[in-house]
GUFIVEX-9530 format. One record per atom (N, C-alpha, C, O): x, y, z. Coordinates in steps of 0.2 Angstrom, whole numbers, plus 5000, padded with zeros to 4 digits. Atoms other than C-alpha are relative to their C-alpha. Layout:
REM GUFIVEX-9530
XYZ;...
//
This chain:
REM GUFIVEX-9530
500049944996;450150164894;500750015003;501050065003;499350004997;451850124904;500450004994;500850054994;499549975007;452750134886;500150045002;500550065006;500049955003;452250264883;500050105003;500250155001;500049934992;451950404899;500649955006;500849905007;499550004992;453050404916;499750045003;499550084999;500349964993;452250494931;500650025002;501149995003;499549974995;453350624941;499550035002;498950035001;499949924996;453350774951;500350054997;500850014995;499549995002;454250884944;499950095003;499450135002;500049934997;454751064952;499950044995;500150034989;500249925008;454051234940;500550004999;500749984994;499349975003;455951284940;500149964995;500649974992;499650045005;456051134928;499649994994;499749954989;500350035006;454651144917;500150064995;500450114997;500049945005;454651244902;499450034997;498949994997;500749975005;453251344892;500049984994;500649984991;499850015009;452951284874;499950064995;499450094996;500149935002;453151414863;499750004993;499750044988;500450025008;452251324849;499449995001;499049994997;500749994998;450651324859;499650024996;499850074994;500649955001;448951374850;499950075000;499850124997;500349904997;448751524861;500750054996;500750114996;499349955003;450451594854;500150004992;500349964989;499849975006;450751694838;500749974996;501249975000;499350005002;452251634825;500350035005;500550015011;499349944996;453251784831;500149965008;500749965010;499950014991;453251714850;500549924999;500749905004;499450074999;454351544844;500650035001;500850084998;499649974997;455751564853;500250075005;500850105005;500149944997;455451694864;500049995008;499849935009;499750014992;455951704884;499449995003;498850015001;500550024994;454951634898;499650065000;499050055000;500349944997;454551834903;499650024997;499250064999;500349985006;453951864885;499249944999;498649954997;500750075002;452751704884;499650025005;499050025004;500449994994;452151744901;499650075002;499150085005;500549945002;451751924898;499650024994;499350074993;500450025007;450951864880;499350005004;498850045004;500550024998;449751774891;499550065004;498950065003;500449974997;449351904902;499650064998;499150095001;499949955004;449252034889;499149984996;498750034995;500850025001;447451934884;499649995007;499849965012;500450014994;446051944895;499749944999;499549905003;500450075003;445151814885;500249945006;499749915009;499650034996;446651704896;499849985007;499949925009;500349964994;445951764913;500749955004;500749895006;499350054997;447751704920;499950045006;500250005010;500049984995;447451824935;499349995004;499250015009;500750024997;445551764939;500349925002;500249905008;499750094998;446551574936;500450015008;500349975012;499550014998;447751614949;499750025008;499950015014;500350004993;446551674962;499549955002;499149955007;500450054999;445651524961;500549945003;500349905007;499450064995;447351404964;500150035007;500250005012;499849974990;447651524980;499449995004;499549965010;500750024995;445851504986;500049925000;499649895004;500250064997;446051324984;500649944999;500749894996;499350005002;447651294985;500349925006;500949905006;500050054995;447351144998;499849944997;500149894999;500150065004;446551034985;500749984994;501150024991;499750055003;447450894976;499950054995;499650104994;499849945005;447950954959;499749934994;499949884992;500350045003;446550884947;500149974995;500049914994;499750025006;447350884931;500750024999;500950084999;499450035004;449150804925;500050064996;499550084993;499549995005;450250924915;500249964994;500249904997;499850035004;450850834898;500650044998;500650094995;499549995002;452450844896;500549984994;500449924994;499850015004;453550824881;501050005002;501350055001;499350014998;455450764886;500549994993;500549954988;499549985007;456650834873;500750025001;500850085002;499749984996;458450834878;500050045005;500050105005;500249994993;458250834894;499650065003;499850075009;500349944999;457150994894;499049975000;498749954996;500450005000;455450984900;499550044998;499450085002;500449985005;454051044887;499350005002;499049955000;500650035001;452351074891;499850014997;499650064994;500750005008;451151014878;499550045004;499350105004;500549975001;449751034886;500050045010;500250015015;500149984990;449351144906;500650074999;500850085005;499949945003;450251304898;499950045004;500250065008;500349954997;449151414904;500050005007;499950055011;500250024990;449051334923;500950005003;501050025009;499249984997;451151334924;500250074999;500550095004;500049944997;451051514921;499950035003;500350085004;500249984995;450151554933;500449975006;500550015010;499550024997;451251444944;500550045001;500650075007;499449965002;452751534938;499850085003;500350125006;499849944997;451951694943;499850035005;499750095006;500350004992;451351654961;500749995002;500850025008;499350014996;453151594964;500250084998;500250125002;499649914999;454051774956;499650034993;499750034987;500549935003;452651914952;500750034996;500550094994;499649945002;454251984944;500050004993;500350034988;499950025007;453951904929;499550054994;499550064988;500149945004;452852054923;500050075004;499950085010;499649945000;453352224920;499150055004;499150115006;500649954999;451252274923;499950005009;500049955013;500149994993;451052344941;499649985004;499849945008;500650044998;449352304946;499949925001;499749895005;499950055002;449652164939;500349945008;500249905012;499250014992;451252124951;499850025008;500249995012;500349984994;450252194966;499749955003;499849925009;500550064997;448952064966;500249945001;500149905005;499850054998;450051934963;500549985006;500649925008;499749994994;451151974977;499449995007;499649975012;500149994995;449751994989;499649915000;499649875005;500050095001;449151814981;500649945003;500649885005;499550064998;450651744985;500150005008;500449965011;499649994992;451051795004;499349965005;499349965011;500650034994;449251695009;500349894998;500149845000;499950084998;450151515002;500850005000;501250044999;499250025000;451851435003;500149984993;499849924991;499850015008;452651434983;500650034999;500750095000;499449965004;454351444976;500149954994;499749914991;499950035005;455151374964;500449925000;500649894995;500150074998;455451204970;499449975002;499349925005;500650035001;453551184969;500049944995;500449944990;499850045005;453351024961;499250004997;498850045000;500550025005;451850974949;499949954995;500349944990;500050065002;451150824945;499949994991;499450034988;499850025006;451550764926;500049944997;500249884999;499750065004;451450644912;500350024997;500350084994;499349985005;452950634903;500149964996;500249904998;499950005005;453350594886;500449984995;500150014990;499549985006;454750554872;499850024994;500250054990;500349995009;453450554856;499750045002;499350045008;500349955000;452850714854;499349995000;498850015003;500650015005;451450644843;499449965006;498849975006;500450034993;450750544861;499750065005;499250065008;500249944996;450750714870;499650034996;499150064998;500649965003;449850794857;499249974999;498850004996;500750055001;448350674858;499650035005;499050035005;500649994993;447850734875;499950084998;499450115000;500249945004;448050904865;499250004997;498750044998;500550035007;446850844852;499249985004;498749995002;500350024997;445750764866;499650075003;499050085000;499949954995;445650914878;499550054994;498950044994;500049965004;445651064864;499650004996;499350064995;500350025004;444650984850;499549965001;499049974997;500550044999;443650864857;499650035008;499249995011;500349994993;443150954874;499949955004;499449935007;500050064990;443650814886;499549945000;499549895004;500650075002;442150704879;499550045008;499150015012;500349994992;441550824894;499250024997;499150044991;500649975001;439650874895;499850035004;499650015009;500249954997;439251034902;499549985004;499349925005;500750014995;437851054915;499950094998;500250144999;500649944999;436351194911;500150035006;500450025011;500249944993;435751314921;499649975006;499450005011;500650024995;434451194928;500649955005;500549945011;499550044997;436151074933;500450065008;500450065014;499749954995;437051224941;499350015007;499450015013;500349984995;435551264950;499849955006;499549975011;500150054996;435251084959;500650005003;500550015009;499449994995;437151084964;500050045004;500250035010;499849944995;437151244972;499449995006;499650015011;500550024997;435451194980;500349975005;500550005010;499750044998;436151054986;500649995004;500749955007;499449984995;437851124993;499850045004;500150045010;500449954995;436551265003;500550064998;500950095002;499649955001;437451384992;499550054994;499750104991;500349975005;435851434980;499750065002;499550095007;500349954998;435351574977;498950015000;498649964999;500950005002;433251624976;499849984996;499349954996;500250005005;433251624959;500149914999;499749874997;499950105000;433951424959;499749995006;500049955007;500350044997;433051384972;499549994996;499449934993;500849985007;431451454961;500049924996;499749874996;499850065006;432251334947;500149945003;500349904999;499950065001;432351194956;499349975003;499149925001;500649994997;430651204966;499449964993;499149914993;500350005008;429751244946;500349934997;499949894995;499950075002;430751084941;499849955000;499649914995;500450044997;430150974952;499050024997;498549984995;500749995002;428551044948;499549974992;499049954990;500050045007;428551004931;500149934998;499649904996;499950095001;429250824930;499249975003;498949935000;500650034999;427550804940;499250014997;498749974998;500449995001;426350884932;499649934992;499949904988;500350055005;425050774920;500150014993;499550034991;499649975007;426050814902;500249964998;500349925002;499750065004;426750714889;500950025004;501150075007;499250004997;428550684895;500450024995;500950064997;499649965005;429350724879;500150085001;500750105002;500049964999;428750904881;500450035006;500850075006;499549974992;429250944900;500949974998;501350005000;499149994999;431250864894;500250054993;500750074994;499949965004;431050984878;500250085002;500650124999;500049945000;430651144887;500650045005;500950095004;499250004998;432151124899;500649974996;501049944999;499650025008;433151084884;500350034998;499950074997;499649965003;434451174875;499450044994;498950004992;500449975006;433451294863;499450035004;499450095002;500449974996;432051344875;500150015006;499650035009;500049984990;432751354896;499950084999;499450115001;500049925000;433051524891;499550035001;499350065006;500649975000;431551584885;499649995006;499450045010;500550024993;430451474899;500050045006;499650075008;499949954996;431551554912;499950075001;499850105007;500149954999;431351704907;499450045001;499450105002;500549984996;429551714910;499649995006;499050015008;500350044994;429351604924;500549995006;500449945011;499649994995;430851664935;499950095002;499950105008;500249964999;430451834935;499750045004;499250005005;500449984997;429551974946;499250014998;498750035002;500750005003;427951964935;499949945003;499549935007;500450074999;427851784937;499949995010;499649945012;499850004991;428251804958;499450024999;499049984998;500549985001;426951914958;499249984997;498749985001;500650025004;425551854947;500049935003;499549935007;500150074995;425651664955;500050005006;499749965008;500149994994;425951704972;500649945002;500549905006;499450044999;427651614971;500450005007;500750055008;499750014994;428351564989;500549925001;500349874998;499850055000;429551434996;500149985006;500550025010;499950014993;429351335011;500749965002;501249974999;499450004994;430551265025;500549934994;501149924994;499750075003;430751105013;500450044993;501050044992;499849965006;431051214996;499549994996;499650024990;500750005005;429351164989;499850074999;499950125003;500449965002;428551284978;499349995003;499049945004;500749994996;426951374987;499850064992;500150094988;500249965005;425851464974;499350025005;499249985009;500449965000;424351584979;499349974994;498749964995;500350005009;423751554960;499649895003;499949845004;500350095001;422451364963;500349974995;500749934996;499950015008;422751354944;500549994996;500449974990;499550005002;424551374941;500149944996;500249954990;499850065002;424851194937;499850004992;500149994987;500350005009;423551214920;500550074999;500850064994;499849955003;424351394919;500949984996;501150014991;499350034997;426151304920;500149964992;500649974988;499950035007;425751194904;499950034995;500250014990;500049955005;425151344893;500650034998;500750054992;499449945002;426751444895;500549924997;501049924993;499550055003;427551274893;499849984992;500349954989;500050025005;426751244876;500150054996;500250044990;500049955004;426751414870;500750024999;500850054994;498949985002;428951444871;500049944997;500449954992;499850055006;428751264863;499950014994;500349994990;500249985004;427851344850;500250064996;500050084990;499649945002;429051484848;499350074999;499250104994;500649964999;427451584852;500250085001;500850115002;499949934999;427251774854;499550035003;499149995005;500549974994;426251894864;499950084997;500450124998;500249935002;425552074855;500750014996;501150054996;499650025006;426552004840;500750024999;501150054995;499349994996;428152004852;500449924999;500049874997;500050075000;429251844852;500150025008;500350075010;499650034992;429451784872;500750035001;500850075006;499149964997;431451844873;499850044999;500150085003;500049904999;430952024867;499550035004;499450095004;500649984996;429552044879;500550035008;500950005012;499849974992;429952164894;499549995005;498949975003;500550034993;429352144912;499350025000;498949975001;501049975001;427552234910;499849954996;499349914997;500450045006;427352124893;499749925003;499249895004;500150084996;427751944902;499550025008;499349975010;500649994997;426552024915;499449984999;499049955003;500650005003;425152054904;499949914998;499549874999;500350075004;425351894895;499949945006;499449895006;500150054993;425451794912;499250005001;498849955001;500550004995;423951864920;499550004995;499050034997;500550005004;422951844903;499749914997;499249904994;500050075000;423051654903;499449985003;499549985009;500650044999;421251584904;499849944998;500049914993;500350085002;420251414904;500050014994;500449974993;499950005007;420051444885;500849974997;500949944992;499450055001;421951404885;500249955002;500549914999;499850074998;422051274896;499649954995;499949904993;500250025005;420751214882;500349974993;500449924990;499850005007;421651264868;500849935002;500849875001;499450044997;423351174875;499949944999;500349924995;500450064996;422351014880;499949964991;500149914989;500350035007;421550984861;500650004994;500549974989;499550005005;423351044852;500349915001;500449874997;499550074999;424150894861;499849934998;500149894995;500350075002;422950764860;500050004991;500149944988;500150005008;422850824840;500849964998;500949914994;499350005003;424750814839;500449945004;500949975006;500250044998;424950654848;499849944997;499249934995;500250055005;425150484839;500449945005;500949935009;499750064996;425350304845;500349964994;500149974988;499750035004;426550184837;499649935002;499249925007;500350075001;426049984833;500249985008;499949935010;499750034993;426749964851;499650035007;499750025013;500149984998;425650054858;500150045005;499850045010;499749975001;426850184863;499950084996;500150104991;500249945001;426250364865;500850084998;501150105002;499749955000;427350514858;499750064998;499250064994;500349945002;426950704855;500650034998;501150004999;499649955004;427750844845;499750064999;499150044997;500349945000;427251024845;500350034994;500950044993;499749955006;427451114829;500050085003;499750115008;499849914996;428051314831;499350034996;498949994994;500349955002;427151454824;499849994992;499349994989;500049995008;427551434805;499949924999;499949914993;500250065003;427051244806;500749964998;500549924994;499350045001;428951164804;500049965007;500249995012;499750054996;429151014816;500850015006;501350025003;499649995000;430451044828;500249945004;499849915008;499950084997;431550884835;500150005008;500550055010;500150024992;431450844854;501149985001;501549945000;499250024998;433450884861;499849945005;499349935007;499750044995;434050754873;500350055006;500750105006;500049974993;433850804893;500049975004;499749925004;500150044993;434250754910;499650005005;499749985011;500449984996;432850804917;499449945000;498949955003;500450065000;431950624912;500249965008;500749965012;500150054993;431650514927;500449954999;500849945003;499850095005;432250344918;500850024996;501150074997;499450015002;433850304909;499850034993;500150074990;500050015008;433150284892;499450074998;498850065001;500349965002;432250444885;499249964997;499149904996;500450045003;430450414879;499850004992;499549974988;499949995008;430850484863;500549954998;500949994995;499750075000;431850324861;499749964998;499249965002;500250065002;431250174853;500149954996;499949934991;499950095002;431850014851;499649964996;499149954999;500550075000;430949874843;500549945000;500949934996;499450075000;431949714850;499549945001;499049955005;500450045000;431149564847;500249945004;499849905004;499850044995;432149454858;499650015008;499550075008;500449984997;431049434875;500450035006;500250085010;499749964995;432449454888;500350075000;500250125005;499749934999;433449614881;499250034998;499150085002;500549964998;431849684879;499750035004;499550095004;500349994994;431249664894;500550055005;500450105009;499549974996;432849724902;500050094998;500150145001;500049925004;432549884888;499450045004;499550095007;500449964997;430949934895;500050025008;499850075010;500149994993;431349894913;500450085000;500250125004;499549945001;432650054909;499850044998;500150094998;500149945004;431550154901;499450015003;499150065002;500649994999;430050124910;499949995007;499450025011;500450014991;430150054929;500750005003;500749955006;499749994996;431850094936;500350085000;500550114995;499949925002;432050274941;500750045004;500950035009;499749974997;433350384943;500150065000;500550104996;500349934999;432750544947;500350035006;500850005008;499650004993;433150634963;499449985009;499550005015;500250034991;431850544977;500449945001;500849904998;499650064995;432350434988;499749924997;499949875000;500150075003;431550274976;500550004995;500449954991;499750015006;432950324962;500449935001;500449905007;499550055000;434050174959;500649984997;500849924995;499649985006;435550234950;500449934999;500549914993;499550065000;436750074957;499549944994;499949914991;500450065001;435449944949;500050024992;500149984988;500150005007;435250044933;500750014995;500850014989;499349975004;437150084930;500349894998;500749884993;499950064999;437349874932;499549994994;499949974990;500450045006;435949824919;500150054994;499850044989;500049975005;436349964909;500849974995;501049984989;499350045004;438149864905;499649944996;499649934990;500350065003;436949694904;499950034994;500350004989;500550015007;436049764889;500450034996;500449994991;499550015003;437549834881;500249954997;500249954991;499850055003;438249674879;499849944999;500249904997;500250065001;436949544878;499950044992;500250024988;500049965007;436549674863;500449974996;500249934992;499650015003;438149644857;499949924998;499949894992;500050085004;438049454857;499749984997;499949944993;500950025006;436049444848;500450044994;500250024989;499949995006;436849534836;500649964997;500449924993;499550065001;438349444833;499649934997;499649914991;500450035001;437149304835;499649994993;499749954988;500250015007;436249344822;500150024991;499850034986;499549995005;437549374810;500349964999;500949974997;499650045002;437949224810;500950005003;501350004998;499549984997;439649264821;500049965009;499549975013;500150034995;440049164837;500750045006;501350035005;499349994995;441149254851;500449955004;500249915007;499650054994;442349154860;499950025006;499950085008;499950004991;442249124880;500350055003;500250095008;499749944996;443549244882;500250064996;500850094997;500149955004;443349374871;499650075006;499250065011;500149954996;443049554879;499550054998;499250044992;500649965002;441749674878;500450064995;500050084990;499749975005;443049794867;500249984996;500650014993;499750035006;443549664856;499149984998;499049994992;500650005002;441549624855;499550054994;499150054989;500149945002;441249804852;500350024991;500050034986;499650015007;442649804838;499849974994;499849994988;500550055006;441849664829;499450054997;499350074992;500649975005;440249734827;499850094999;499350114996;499849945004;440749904824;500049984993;499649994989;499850035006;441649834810;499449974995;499449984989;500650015003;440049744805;499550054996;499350064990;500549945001;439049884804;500150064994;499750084989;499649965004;440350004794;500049964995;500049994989;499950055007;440549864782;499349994996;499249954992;500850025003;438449874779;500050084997;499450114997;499949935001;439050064774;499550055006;499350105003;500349974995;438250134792;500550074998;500950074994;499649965001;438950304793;500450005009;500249995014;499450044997;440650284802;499950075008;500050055014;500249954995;440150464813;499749985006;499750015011;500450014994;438950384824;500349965005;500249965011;499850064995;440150244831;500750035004;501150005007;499449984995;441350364838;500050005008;500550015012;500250014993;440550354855;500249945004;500349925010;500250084999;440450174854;500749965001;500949905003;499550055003;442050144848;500550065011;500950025015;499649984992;442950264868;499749965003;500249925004;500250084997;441950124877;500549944999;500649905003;499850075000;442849994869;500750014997;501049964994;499249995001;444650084865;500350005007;500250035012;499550024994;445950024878;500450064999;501050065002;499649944999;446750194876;499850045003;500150085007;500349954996;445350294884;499649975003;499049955002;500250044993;445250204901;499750055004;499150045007;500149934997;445150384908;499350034997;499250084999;500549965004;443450424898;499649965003;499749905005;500850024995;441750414908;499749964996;499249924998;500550035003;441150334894;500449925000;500049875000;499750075002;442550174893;499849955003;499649975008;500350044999;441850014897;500449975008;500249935012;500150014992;443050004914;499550045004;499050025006;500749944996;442050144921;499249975000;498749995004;500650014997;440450034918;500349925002;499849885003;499750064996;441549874926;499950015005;499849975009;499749974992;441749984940;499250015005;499250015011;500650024998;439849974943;499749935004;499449925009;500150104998;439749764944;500650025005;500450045010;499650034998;441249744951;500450055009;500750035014;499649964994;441949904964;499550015004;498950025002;500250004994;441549904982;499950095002;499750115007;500049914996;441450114983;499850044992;499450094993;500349935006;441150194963;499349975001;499249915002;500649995003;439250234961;499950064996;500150124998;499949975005;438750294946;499350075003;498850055006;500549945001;437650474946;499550004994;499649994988;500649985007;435850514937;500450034993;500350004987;499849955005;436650634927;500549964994;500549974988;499650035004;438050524922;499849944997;500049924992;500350085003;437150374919;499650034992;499850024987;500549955007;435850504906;500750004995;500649964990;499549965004;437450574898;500449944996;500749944991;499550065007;438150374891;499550004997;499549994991;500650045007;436550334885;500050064995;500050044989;500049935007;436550514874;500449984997;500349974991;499550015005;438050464869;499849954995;499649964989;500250045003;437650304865;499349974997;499249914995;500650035003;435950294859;500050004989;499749964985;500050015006;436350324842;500349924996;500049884992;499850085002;437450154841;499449955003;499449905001;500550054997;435950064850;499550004993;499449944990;500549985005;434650134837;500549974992;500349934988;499950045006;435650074823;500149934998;500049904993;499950085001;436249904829;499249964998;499249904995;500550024998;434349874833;499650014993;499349974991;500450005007;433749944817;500449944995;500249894991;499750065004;434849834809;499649954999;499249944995;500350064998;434349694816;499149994998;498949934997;500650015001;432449734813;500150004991;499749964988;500049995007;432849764793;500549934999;500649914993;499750085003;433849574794;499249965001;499149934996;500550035000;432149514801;499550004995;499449954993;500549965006;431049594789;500249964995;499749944992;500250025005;431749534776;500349934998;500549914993;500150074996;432049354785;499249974996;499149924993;500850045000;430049344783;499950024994;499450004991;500249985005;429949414769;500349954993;500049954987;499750065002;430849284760;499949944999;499949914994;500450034999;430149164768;499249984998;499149924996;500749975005;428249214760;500449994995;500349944993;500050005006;428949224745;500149914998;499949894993;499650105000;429649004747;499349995000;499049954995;500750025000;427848984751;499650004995;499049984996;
//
């Protein structure tokens, strides 16, 4: 890192625009500061005048993200934060476009902070181009390794800052409500899941649904219902959007407010029946005695259960391990089964971000282990990592799954929520604690490398015994 970056300050008057940017046309190589910066504004896509009322509104906070700079006789380049030094550039002198309005707002923006052009701005800076373009590459192509937050995520933040609105309060209220109800757990993290919030919301945030349950929220933010029955009502609509169901041979998203009315207040104990006998049908135990469900739709096609943060636990219950060792075992089910990291006050997120490193890397060593492979004493957990990547890829695994596995254990991307210091910083720092949501969001990552080390390992055993019976 020290090679290769330098850290400055460095004043807007000295950075430059890159005029080879993405967002810029051939024609614009070589083109003047006032030309690049009226390009930008000339797109709304860009929204460089919504950005610019956002640095003035918070113009007090520290500056979250580095500039990447690109030092080329003596001229500073930015690769990447383009679009963020324009806006700089036109809080310091609105004169830089010729649009009026334009010039008005930024002028009346600029006279609420103190900016000119000895504003400095913090920087990594560069000689290899091909090193600045990585965080390009990072950033623009790979989105940041970041993982968005739903509509159900927004609405707990905002809850939570006392900035929600009725509608998220609703939404967090119904959430709660859900995690508790008596349901398979696969389904309640499916329905708040990419592919159906939508629809659910959309018949169960509404004024049919207000009305016809007698939806209210007390002092605490609990859901009050009128409705005794909601709770059975609550799993019908929940299995019928998993079902990609319809209503007077409607789908659910084309239904207007009267229709999600009608179908609300037509929901009888015959469905709570029908629901109750789909599930138990569809509903199958594994040799582990290990219960999963799956709802087929309408046309009878299976659909796969996304990954959600809306589970309690670390480890999804659509997850399944078989480890035959008895401590990482044990450590896999405490994870998946008795430490919770939900939002009561019994979650234990410190306890699980510290044994969710253990099982990482005793993981690594039984496999190691039983590949005949012995680590050295001082061998690291990304040199660990390395090996048995390398292991796995050399059994022809397919090499896309270990992309996640391989930012944990690359010494280049320290800065990645997923790098293996970031889960050091668990065991070892006196001040980081790790968050539900972030704790959920490694294992997504990583459950693929888990599942195939594991599977491995069970297809070594397998045909361990099987070999064995044949000597016999």
């Amino acid at each position: 890192m020290a090679e290769k970056f330098t850290k400055n300050n460095i004043s807007i008057k000295n950075l430059s625009l890159w005029d080879e940017n993405a967002r810029f046309p051939d024609k614009y190589f070589n083109k003047t500061e006032k030309e690049l910066v009226e390009y930008f504004l000339s797109k709304k896509d860009f929204k460089l005048a919504e950005l610019a009322e956002e640095v003035v509104n918070e113009f007090d906070l520290p500056q979250l993200e580095k500039l990447v700079i690109y030092e080329l006789n003596g001229k500073n380049i930015v690769l990447e934060g383009n679009r963020r030094l324009a806006v700089y550039k036109l809080l310091d002198n609105p004169e830089l476009t010729d649009n009026v309005k334009i010039k008005n707002k930024l002028n009346g923006l600029k006279s609420r902070i103190k900016i000119n052009d000895n504003f400095k701005l913090e920087c990594l800076i560069t000689k290899d181009k091909d090193q600045g373009l990585r965080y390009i590459d990072r950033k623009h192509l790979r989105g940041n390794n970041e993982v968005s937050w739903g509509d159900n995520e927004r609405a707990h933040h905002n809850a939570r800052r006392g900035n929600a609105s009725q509608k998220e309060l609703l939404k967090v209220a119904i959430t709660k409500r859900i995690k508790d109800l008596d349901f398979p757990e696969e389904l309640k993290e499916q329905v708040l899941g990419h592919g159906f919030v939508t629809t659910f919301w959309r018949l169960i945030e509404q004024n049919p649904a207000w009305s016809t349950f007698g939806f209210s929220l007390d002092d605490n933010g609990e859901l009050q219902t009128t409705d005794k029955e909601f709770d059975e009502k609550l799993k019908v609509i929940i299995f019928d959007v998993l079902q990609k169901g319809k209503f007077n041979n409607k789908l659910f998203s084309r239904l207007n407010t009267k229709e999600i009315e009608s179908y609300l207040k037509q929901i009888k104990n015959d469905d709570y029946k029908r629901v109750a006998d789909e599930i138990k049908k569809q509903t199958k135990t594994d040799l582990f005695g290990k219960e999963s469900t799956s709802v087929q739709k309408n046309n009878g096609a299976n659909r796969s259960i996304p990954k959600s943060s809306l589970r309690n636990y670390l480890i999804p219950k659509t997850c399944v391990l078989q480890i035959q060792e008895t401590k990482i075992n044990n450590i896999y089910c405490e994870l998946k089964n008795d430490l919770l990291i939900d939002d009561s006050k019994n979650a234990v997120p410190n306890a699980v971000g510290v044994l969710f490193r253990v099982f990482l890397e005793i993981s690594l060593d039984y496999y190691a282990k039983m590949n005949s492979h012995g680590f050295k004493k001082n061998d690291t957990i990304n040199q660990k990592i390395s090996w048995v990547v390398k292991s796995l890829e050399d059994k022809k695994y397919d090499k896309n799954k270990f992309n996640n596995i391989n930012k944990v254990g690359s010494s280049t991307g320290q800065k990645s929520y997923l790098s293996i210091e970031n889960f050091h910083e668990y065991v070892h720092s006196t001040t980081t604690q790790p968050s539900s949501s972030e704790l959920k969001s490694k294992w997504d990552n990583l459950q693929d490398f888990f599942e195939i080390l594991w599977g491995d390992l069970n297809k070594k055993a397998k045909t361990k015994k099987q070999n064995a019976k044949r000597k016999k």
